[in-house]
C-alpha positions as a Markdown table, in Angstrom:
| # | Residue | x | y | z |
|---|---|---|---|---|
| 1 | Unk | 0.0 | 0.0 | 0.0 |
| 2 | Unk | 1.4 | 3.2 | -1.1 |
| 3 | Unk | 0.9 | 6.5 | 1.2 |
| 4 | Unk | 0.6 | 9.5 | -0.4 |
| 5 | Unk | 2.6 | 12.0 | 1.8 |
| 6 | Unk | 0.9 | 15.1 | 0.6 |
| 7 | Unk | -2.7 | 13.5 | 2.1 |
| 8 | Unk | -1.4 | 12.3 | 5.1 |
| 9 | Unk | 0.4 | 16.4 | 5.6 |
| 10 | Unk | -2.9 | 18.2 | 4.1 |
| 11 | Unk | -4.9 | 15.5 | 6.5 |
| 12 | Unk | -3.1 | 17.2 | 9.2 |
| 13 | Unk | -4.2 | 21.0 | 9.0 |
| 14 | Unk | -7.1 | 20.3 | 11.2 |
| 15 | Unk | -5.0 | 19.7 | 13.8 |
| 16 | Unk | -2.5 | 22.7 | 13.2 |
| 17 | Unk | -5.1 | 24.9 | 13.0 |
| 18 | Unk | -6.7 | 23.7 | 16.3 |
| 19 | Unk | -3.3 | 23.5 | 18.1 |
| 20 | Unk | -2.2 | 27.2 | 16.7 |
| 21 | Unk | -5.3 | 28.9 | 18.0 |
| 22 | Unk | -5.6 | 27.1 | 21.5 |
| 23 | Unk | -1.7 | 27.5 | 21.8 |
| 24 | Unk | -2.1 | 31.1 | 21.1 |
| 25 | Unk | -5.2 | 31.7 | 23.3 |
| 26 | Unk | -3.5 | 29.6 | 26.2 |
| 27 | Unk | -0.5 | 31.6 | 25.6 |
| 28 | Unk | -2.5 | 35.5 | 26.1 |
| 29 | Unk | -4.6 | 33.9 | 28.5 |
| 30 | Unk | -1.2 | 32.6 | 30.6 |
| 31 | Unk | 0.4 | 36.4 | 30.3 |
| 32 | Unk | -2.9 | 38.0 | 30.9 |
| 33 | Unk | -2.9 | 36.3 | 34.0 |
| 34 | Unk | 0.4 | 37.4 | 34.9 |
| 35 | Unk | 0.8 | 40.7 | 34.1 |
| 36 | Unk | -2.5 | 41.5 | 35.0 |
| 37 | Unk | -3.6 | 42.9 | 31.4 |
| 38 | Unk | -6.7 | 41.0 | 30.7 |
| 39 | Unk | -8.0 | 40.4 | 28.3 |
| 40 | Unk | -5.5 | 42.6 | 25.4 |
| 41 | Unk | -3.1 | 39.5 | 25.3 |
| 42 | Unk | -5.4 | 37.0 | 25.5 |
| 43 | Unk | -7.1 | 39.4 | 21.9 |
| 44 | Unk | -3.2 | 39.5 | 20.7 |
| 45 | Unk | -2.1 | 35.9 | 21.2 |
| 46 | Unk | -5.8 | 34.6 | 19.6 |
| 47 | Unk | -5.0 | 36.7 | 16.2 |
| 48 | Unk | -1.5 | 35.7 | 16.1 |
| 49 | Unk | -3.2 | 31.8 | 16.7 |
| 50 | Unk | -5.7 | 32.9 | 13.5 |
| 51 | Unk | -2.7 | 34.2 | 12.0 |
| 52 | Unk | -1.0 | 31.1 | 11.9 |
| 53 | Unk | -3.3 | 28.8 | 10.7 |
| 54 | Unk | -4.6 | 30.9 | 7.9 |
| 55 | Unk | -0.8 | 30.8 | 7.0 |
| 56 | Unk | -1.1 | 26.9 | 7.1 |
| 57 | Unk | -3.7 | 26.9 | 5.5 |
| 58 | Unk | -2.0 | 29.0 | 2.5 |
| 59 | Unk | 1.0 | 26.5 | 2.7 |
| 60 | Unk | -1.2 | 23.9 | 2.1 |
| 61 | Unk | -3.3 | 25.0 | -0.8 |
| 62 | Unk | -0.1 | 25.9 | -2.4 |
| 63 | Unk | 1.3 | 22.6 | -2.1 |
| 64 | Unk | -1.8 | 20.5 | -3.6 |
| 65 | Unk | -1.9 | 23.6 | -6.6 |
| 66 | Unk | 1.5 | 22.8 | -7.1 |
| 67 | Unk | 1.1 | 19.1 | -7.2 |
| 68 | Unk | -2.0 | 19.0 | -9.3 |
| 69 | Unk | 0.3 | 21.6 | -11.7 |
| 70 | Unk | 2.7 | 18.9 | -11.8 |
| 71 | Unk | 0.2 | 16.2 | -12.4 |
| 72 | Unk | -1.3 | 18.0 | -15.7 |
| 73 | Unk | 2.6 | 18.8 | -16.6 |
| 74 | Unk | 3.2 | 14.6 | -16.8 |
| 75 | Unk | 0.1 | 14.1 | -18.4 |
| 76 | Unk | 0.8 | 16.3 | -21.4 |
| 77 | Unk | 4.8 | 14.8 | -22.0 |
| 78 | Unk | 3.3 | 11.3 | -21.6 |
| 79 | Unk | 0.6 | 11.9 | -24.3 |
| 80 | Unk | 3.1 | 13.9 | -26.5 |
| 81 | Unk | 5.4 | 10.1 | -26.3 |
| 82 | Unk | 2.7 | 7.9 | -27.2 |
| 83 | Unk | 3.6 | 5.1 | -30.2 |
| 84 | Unk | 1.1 | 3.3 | -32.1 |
| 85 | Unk | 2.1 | 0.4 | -34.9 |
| 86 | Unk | 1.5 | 3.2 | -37.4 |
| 87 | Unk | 4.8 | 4.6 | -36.2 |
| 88 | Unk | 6.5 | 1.3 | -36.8 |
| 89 | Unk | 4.9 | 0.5 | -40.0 |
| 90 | Unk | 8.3 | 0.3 | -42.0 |
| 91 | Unk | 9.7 | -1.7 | -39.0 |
| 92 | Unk | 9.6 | -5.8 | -40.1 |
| 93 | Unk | 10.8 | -6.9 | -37.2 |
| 94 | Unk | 7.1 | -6.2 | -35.3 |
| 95 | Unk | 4.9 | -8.7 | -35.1 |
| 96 | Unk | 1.6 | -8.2 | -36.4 |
C-alpha cells in the first residue's frame, strides 16, 4: 500500500489549526494572567493563533496547486510520447 505524503500532511491541518489557536489563546490567557492585562493579550495571542493557521492553510493549498500543476505537466509529455504500430509500419521486425 502506497501513502501518499501530501494527504497524510494536508490530513493534518485540522489539527495545526486547532493547536495554533488554543496555543495562542492559552498563551495571552497565561500572560494576561500574569501581568494582569486582561483580556488585550489573550485578543493578541488569539489573532496571532488565526494568523497562523490561515498561514497553514495558504501552505497547504499551495502545495496541492503545485502538485496538481505537476500532475497535468506529466500528463501532457506522456501523451506527446505515445507510439502506435503506425509509427513502426516500416519496421519488419514487429509482429503483427
Amino acid at each position: 500500500m502506497k501513502i501518499d505524503k501530501e494527504a497524510l500532511f494536508a490530513s493534518s491541518i485540522g489539527l495545526e489549526v486547532a493547536i495554533s489557536i488554543g496555543l495562542g489563546m492559552f498563551f495571552g490567557w497565561w500572560l494576561d494572567k500574569k501581568f494582569d492585562t486582561s483580556p488585550y493579550l489573550f485578543i493578541v495571542f488569539f489573532l496571532a493563533g488565526i494568523g497562523s493557521a490561515v498561514k497553514a492553510v495558504i501552505r497547504i493549498m499551495k502545495m496541492v496547486d503545485m502538485r496538481d500543476e505537476t500532475e497535468k505537466e506529466i500528463k501532457n509529455i506522456t501523451e506527446n510520447f505515445k507510439l502506435s504500430k503506425e509509427d513502426f509500419k516500416e519496421d519488419d521486425n514487429l509482429p503483427d
